[in-house]
C-alpha positions as CSV (number, residue, x, y, z in Angstrom):
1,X,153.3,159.1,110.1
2,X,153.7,155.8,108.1
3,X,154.3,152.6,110.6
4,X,157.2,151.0,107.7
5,X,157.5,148.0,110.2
6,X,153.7,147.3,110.7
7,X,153.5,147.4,106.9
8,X,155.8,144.9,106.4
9,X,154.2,142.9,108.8
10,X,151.1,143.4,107.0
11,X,153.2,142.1,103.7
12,X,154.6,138.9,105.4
13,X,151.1,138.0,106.0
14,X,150.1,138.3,102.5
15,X,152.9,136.2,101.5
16,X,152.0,133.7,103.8
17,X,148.4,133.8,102.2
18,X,149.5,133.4,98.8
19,X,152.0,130.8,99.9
20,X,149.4,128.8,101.3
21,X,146.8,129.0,99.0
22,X,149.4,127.6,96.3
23,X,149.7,131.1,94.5
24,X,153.2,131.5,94.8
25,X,155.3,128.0,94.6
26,X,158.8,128.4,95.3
27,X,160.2,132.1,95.3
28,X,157.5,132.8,93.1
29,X,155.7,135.9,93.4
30,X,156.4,139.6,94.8
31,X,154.5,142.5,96.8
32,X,155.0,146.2,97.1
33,X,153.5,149.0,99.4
34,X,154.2,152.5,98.4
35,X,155.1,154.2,101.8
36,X,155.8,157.6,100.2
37,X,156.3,159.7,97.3
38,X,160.0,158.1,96.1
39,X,159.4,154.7,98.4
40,X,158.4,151.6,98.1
41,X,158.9,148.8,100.4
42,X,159.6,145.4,98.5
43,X,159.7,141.7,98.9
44,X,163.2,140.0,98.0
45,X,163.8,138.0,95.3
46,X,164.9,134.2,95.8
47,X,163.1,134.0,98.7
48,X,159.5,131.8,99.6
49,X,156.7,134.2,100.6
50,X,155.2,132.0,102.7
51,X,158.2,132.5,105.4
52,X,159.0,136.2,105.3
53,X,160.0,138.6,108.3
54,X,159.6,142.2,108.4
55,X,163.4,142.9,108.0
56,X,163.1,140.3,104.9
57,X,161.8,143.6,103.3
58,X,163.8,146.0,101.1
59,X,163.3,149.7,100.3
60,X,163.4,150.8,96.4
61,X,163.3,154.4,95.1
62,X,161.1,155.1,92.1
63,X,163.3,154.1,89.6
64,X,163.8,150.3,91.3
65,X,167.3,151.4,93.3
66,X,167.7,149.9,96.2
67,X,168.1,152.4,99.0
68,X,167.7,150.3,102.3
69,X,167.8,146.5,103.4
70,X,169.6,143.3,103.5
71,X,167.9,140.9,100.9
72,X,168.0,141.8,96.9
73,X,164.8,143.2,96.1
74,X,162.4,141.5,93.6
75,X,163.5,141.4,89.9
76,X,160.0,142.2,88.8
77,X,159.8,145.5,90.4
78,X,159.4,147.8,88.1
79,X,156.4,145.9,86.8
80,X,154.8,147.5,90.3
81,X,156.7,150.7,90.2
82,X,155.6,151.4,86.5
83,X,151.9,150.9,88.2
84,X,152.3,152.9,90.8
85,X,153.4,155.9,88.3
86,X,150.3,154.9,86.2
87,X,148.4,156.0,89.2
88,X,148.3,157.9,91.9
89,X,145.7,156.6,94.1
90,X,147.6,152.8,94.3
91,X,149.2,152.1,97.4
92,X,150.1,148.7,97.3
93,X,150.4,146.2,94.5
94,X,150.2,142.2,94.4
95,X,152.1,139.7,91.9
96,X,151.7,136.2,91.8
97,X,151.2,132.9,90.0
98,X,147.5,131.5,91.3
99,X,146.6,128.2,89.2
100,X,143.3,128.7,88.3
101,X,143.8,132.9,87.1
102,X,147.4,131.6,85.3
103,X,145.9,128.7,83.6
104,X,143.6,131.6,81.9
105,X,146.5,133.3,81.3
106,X,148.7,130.1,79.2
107,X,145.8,129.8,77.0
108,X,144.8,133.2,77.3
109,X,141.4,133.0,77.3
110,X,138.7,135.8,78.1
111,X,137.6,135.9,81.4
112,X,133.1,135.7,81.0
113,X,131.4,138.2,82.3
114,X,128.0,138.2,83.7
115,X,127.9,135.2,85.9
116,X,128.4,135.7,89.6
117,X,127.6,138.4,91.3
118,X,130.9,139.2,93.3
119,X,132.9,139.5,90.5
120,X,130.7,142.1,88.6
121,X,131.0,144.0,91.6
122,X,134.5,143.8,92.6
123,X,136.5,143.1,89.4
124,X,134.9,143.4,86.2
125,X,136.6,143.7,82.8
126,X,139.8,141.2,83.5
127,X,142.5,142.3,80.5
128,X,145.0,139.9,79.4
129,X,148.2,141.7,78.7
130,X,150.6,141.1,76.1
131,X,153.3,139.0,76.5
132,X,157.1,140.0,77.6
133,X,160.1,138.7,79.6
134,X,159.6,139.2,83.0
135,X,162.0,141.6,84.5
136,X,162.3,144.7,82.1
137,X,160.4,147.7,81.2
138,X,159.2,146.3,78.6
139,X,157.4,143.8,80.4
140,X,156.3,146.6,83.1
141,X,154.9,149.0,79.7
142,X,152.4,146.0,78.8
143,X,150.0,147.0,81.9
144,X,149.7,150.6,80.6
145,X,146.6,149.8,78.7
146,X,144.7,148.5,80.7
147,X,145.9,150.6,83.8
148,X,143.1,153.1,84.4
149,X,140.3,150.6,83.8
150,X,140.8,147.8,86.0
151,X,141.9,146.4,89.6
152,X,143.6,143.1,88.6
153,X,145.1,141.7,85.2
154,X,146.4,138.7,83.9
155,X,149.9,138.8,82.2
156,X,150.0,136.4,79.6
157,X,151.6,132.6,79.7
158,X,153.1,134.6,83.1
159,X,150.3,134.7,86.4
160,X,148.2,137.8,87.5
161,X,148.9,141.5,89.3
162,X,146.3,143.4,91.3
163,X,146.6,146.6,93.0
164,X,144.7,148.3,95.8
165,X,144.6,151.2,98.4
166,X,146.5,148.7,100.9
167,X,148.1,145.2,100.6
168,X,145.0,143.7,101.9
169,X,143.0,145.1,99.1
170,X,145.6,144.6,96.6
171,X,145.6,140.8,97.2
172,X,141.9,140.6,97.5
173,X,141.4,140.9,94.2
174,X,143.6,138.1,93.1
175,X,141.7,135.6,95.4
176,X,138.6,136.6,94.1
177,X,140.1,136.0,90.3
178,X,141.1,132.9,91.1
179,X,138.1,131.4,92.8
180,X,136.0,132.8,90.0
181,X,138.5,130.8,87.5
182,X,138.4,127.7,89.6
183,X,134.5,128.1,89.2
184,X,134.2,128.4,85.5
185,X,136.6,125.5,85.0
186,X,134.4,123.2,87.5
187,X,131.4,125.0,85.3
188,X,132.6,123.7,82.0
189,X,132.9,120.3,83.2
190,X,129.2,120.1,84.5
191,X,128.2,121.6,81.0
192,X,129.0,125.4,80.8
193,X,128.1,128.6,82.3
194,X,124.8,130.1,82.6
195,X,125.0,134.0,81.9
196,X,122.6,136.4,84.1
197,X,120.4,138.2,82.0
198,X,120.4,142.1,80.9
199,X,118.2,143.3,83.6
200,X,120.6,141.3,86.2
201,X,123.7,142.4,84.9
202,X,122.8,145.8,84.6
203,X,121.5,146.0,88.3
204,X,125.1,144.5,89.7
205,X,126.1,147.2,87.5
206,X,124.0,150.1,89.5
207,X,124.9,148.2,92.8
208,X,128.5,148.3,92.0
209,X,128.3,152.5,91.4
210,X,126.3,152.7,94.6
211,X,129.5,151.6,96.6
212,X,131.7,153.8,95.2
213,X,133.1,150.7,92.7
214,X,134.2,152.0,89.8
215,X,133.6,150.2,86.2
216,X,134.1,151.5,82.9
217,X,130.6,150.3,81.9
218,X,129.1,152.8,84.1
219,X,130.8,155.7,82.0
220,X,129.4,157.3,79.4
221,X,132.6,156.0,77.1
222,X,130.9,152.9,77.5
223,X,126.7,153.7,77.8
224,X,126.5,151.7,74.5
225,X,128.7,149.0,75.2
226,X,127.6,145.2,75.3
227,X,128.2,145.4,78.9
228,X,128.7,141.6,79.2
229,X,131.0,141.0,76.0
230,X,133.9,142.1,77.3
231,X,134.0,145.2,75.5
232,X,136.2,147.5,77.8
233,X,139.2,145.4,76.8
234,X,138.1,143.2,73.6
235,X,139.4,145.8,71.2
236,X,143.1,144.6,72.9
237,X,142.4,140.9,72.3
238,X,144.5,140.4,68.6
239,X,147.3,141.9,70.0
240,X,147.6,139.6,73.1
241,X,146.5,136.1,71.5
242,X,143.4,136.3,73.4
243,X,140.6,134.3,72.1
244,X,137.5,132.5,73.1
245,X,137.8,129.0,73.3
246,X,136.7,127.3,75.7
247,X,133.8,129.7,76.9
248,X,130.9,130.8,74.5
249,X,130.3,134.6,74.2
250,X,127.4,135.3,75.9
251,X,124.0,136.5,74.5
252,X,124.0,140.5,73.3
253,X,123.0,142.6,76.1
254,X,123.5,146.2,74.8
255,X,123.2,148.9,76.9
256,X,119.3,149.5,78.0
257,X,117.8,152.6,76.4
258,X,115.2,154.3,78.2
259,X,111.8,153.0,77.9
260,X,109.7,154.7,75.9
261,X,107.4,157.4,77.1
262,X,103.9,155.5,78.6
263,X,101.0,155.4,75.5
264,X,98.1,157.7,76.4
265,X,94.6,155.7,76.3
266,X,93.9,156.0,72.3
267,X,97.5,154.4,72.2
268,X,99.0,157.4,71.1
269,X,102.1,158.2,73.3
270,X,102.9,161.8,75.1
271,X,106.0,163.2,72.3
272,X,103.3,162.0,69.2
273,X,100.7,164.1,70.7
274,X,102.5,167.1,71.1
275,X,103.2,166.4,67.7
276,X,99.8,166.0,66.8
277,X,98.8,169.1,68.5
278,X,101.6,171.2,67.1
279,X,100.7,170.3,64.0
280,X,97.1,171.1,64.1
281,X,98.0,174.4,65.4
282,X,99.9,175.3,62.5
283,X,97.6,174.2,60.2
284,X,94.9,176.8,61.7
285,X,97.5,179.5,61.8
286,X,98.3,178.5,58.0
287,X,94.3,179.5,57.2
């Protein structure tokens, strides 16, 4: 049975976090934890997140009613609700506006790939979504793209929204984007970033599927990709402004093909001398 009050105490918690890591300034920000099929618990709007209580906390229905609580829930709900109908598996989902992550977002630049370790392994592919109002469906409708391919996003000239299995997990993934943004900036200033190389990145890569991480690059949609170009989400770039800027691309690091089958000792490998052998076979049988 679903504890709705230790939940919410889980939620005030992350609001404090965000609140004190400067994510959410103001009323900024909102957080949502599906409890069951047609419920969602929900922060309230015009309200700091860094001094919630559990009976602070609203309950929606699917379609953003509210069906129970004292406070006005969030006017960006059905940006979480449209995620949660997206998929299945989300439990819980994390909006808010962290400096480093948002300043990405007004100048909507690319997020590198290929430079530290964590963040091949726990985020990946970072889309930049089109931009929209805040508050409507149409601003919900501009994560369906990206959706199925990521844990976190940035909404353009707007802040960031992760998503997770819990609240915990949801807001993880927002503090690791914005420490990985904080980096790159502090990077720049000491002269740029220094990409891993192919062998690196593709390792992270087999490290990641090992602990049951999912990434788009480790699907055969994407076997040929440039796995450190951004390619899972590049092809959405015009559409959204996105550009690179301030960040070179990195070097081409197509996807590895298999080495090639070892060279016997005249230098002739195993499939050429089948080939040879075929071949000399025929020739008799020709005679």
């Amino acid at each position: 049975m679903v504890n709705a009050h230790k939940i919410k105490q889980d939620m005030c918690e992350i609001g404090r976090r965000i609140y004190a890591k400067g994510f959410a300034a103001a009323n900024d920000g909102n957080i949502t934890v599906r409890i069951s099929e047609n419920e969602v618990l929900c922060t309230p709007t015009m309200h700091s997140k860094g001094f919630l209580k559990p009976e602070d906390i609203s309950t929606i229905d699917m379609t953003g009613k509210q069906i129970a609580g004292n406070k006005k829930r969030s006017s960006e709900a059905l940006l979480h609700l449209e995620i949660y109908k997206q998929r299945d598996d989300i439990k819980s989902v994390v909006h808010c506006h962290p400096p480093h992550a948002t300043a990405f977002a007004v100048a909507r630049e690319p997020i590198p790939q290929c430079v530290l370790p964590e963040v091949e392994v726990f985020l990946g592919d970072v889309p930049i979504t089109k931009y929209e109002t805040p508050g409507g469906q149409a601003f919900a409708d501009t994560i369906i793209p990206f959706i199925h391919k990521c844990n976190v996003m940035i909404l353009a000239n707007h802040g960031t929204v992760s998503f997770g299995e819990d609240v915990e997990r949801a807001y993880w993934w927002t503090e690791i984007l914005d420490a990985y943004c904080r980096i790159l900036m502090l990077s720049k200033q000491l002269g740029g970033v220094q990409y891993l190389d192919q062998t690196k990145s593709k390792e992270l890569l087999e490290l990641k599927d090992k602990w049951g991480f999912s990434d788009p690059r480790n699907t055969e949609e994407y076997q040929n990709c440039d796995i450190c170009a951004n390619d899972v989400f590049r092809n959405t770039w015009e559409a959204s402004g996105v550009e690179r800027r301030a960040f070179e691309a990195p070097p081409a690091m197509p996807a590895m093909q298999p080495a090639a089958p070892p060279a016997s000792a005249s230098g002739i490998n195993e499939e050429q001398l089948i080939k040879l052998i075929t071949d000399q076979v025929m020739k008799q049988l020709g005679k």
